[in-house]
Backbone as numpy.savetxt, mean C-alpha at the origin, in Angstrom:
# Nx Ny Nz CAx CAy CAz Cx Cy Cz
48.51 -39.16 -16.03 47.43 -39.23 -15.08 46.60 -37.93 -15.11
47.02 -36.84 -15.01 46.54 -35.45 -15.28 45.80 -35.63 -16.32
46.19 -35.99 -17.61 45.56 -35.92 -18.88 44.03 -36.69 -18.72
44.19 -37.89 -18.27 43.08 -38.46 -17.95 42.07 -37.77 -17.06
42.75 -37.34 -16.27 41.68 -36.51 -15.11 40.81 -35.25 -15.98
41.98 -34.60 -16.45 41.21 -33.51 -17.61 40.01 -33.93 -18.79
40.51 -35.22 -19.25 39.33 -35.82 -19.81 37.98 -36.43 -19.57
38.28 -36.32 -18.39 37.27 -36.98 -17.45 36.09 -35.69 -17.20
36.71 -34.94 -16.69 36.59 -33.65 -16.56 35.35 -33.19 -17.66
36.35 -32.82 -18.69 35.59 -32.39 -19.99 34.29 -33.05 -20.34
34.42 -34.00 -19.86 32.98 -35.11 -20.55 32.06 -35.31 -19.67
32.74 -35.04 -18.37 31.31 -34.78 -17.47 30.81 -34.02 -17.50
29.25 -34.01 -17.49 28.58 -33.21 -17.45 28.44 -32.59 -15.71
27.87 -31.23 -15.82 27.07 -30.80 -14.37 26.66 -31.15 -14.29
26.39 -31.16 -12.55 24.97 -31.75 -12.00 24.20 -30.61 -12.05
22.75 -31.28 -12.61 21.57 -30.25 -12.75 21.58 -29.49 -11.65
21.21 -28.05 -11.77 20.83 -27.19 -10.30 19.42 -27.33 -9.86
19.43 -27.35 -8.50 17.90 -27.58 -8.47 17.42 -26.15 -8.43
15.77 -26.72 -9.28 15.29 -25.81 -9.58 14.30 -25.58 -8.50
13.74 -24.25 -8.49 12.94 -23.96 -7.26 11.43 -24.11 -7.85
11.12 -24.70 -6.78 9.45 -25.12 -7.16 8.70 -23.23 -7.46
8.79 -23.19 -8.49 8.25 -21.53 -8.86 6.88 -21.95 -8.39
5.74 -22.64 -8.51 4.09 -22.25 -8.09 4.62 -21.97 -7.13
4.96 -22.40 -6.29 5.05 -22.17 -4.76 5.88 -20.84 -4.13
7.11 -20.36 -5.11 7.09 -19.12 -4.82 6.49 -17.92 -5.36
5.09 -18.29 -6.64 4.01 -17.52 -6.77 3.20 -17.37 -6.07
2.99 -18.42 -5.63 1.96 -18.47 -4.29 2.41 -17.65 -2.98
3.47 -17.83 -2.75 4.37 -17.10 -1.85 4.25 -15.35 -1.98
4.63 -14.98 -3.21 4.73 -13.52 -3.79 3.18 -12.97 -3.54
1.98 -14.19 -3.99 0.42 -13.30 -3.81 0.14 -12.97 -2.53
0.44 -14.74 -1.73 0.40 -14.47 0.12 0.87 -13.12 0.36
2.24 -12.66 -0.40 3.29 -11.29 0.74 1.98 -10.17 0.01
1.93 -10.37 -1.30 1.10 -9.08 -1.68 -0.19 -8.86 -0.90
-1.19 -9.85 -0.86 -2.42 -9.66 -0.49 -2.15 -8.78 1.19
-1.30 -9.53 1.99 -0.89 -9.02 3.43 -0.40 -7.56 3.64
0.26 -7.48 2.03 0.86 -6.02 1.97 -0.16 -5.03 1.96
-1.38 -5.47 0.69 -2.67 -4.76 0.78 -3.00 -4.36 2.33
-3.40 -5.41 2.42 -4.31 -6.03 4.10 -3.85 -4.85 4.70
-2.67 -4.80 5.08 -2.32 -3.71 5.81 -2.17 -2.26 5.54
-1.91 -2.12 4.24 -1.47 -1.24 3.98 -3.36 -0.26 3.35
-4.29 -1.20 3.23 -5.70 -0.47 3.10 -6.14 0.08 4.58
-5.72 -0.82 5.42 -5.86 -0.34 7.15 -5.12 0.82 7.58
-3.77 0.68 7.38 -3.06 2.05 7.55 -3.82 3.31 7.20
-4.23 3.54 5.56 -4.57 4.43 5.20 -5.34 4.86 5.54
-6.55 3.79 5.34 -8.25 4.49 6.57 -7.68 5.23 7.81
-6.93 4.50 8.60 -6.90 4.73 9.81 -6.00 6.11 9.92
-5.26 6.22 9.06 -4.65 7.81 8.65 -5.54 8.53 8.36
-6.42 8.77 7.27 -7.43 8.95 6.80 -8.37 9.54 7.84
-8.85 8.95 8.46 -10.15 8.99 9.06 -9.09 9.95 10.62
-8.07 9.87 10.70 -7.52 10.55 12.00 -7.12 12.08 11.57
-6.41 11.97 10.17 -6.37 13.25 9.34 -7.91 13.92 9.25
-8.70 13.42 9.19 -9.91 14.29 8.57 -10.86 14.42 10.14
-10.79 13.93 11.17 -11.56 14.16 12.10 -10.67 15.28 12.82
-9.45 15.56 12.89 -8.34 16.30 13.14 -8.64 17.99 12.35
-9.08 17.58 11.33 -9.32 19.15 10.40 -10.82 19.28 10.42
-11.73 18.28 10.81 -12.99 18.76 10.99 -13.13 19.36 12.09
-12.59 19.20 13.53 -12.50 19.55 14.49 -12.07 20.89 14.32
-10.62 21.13 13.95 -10.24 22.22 13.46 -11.13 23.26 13.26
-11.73 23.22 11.82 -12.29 23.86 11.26 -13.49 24.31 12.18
-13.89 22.90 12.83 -15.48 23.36 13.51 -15.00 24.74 14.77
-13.71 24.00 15.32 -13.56 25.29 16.44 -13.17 26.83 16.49
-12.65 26.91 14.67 -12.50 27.93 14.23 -13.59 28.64 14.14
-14.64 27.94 13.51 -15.64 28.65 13.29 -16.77 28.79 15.01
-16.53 27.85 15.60 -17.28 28.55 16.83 -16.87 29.63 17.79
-15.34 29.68 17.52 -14.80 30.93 18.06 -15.38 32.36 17.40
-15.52 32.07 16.03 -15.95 33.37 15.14 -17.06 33.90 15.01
-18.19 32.81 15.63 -19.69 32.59 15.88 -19.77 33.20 17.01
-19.15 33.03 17.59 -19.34 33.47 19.11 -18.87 35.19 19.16
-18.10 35.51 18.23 -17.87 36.93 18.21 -18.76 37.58 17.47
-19.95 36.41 16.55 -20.19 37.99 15.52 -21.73 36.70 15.53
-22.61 35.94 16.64 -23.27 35.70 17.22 -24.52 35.29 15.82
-23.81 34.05 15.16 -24.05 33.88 13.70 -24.09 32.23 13.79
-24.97 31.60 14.85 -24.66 29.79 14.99 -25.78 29.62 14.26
-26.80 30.17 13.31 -27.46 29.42 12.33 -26.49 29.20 10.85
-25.67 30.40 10.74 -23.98 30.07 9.57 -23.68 28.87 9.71
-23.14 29.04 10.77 -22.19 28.02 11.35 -22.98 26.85 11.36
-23.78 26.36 11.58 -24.15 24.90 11.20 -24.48 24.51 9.94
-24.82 25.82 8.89 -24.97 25.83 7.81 -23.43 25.35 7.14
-22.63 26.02 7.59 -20.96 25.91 7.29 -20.36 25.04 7.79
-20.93 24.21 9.07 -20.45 22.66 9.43 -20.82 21.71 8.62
-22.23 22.06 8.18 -22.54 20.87 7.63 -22.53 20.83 5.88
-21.97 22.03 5.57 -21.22 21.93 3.90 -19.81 21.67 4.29
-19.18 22.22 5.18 -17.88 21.22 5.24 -18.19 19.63 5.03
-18.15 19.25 6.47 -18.79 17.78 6.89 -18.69 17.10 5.10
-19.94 17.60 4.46 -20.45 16.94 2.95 -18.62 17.45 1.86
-18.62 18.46 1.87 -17.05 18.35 0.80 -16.42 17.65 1.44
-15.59 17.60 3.13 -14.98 16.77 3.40 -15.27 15.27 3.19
-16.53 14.80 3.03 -16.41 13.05 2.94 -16.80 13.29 1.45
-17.21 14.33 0.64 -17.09 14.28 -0.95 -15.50 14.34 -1.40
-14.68 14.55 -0.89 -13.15 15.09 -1.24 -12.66 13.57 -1.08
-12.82 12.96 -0.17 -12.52 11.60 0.28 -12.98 10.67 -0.50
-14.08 10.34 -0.78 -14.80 9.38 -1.48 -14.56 9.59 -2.96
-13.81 10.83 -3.35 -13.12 10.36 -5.00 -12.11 10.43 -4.62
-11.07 10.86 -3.78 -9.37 10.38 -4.03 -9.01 9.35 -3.41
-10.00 8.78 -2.60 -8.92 7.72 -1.86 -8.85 6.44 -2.65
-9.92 5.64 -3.44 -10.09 4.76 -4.26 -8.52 5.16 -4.76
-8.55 6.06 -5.84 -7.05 6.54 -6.66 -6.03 6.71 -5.50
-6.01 6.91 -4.16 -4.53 6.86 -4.14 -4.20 5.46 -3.51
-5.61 4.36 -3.09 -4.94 3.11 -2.59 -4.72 2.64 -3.80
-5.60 2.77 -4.57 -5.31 1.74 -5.91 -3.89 1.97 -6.34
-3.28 3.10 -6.97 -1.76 3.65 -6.91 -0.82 3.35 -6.13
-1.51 2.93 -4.85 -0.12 2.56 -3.78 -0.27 0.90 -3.70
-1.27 0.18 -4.43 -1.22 -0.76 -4.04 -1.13 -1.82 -5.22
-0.05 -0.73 -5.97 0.32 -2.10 -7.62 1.58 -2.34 -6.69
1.70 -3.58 -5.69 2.14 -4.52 -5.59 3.27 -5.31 -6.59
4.55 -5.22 -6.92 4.92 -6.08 -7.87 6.48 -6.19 -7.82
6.22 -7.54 -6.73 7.15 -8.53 -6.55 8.08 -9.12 -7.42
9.55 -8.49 -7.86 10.20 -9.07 -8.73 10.86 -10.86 -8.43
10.54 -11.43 -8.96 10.92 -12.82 -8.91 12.28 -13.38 -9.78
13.06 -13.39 -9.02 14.57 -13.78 -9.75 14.52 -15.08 -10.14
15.47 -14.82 -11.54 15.53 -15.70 -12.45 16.10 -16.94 -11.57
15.44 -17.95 -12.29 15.86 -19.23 -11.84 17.47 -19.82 -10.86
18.29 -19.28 -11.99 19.59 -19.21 -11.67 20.16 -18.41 -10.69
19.81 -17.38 -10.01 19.88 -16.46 -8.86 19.74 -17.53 -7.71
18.37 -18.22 -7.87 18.65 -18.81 -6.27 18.98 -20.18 -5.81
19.95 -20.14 -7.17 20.89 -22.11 -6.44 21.91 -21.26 -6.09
């Protein structure tokens, strides 16, 4: 009786595993990426723009303290407003490069056999 069972055995085949509808967890992987962007381009501005109004301020009150000692506010707006221009020139070439860099996105998708 064993013997038979073993033969039985041997000649059956597996049942197929089901396979996972992959478009749909491509579609899935772009949905998480695009959202990852989404947020993660908002974060940065919003860092961004809190970092740099934070050091413009800075800078501006440094220099009106120093204006005020050595009585020089035609400098000083001269020197606000070449900051002001490097600060949004400093910005407007690195930030393109560091979202683009933070935002290669890439969702490893396990092999078929991983998720039966």
């Amino acid at each position: 009786m064993f013997h038979l069972l073993g033969d039985q055995l041997k000649n059956s085949q597996p049942a197929p595993a089901a396979q996972p509808n992959l478009p749909n967890l491509e579609s899935l992987k772009q949905e998480i990426c695009a959202s990852f962007r989404t947020s993660l381009v908002a974060a940065i501005k919003e860092q961004v723009i809190s970092i740099l109004q934070q050091e413009i301020t800075n800078q501006i009150q440094q220099r009106v303290r120093q204006a005020m000692q050595q009585n020089v506010i035609p400098q000083l707006q001269q020197y606000i407003s070449a900051e002001v221009h490097r600060a949004v020139s400093d910005v407007t070439t690195s930030l393109p490069n560091i979202i683009r860099s933070t935002l290669q996105c890439q969702l490893q998708v396990p092999p078929a056999a991983a998720l039966s």
